[in-house]
N, C-alpha and C positions, 0 to 999 in steps of 0.2 A: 428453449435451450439450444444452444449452439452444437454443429458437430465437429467445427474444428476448434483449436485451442489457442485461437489469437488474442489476446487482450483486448477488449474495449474502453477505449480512451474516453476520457468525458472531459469535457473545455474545459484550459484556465482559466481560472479565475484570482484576482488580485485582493488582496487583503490588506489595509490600513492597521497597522497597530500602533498604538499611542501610546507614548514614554512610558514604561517599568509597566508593560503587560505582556503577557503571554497568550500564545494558540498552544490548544492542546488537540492532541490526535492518538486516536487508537485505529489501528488495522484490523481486520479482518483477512481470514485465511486467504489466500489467494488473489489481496488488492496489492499493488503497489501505489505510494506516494512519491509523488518528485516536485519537491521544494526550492525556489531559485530566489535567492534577496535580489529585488533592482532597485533597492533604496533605504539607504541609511544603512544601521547595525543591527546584527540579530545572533542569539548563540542557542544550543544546546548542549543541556549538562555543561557550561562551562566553555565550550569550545565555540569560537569565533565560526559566523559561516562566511564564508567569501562573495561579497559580491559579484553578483553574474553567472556565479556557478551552482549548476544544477546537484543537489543531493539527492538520492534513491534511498525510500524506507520501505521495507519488504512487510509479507504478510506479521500478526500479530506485534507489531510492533508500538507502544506507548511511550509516547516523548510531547516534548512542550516545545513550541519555538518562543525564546524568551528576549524581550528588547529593551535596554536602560533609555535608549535616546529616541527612540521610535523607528520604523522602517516601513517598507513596501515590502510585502512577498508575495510569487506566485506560485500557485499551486495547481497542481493534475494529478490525478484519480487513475489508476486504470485497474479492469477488474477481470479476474482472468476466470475464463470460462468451464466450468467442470465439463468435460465431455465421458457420456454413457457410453460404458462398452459392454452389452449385453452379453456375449461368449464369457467374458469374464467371468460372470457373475455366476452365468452358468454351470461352468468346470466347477467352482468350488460345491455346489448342489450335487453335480454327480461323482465328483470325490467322496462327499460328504455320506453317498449314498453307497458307493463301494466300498467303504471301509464300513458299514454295518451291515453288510451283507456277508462279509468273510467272517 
């Protein structure tokens, strides 16, 4: 476990999908998703993504990328690190422990 809280990136990776299929993805707390079409057509829900330009999917998040004629997408992961802070955890134990003393 890390003790600062930078994200770690993990490589793009390229994705072929082939006419009238979809990528589906669910997130987890604390990943981000960043999706970029470099070829062809792609939507979600509906909505045209624009070639070239990078989209941000935050934690929890389930969406499909969906294609009638086919495309290229790239994709990167980044996964953000829970960092321990032991006083924290503490104060609440000796709170916890003053109010049944009184």
């Amino acid at each position: 476990m890390s003790t600062d809280n930078q994200p770690e990136a993990a490589p793009s990776r390229e994705w072929v999908l082939n006419p009238e299929t979809e990528y589906r993805f669910e997130l987890d707390v604390g990943t981000t998703l960043a999706i970029k079409v470099l070829r062809g057509q792609a939507e979600i829900f509906g909505a045209e993504l624009v070639e070239g330009k990078t989209y941000l999917f935050y934690e929890e998040c389930k969406a499909a990328v969906f294609t009638w004629i086919g495309c290229t997408i790239e994709m990167s992961l980044q996964i953000q690190l829970l960092t321990f802070v032991p006083p924290l955890s503490n104060s609440h134990r000796r709170l916890h422990y003053r109010s049944t003393i009184y």
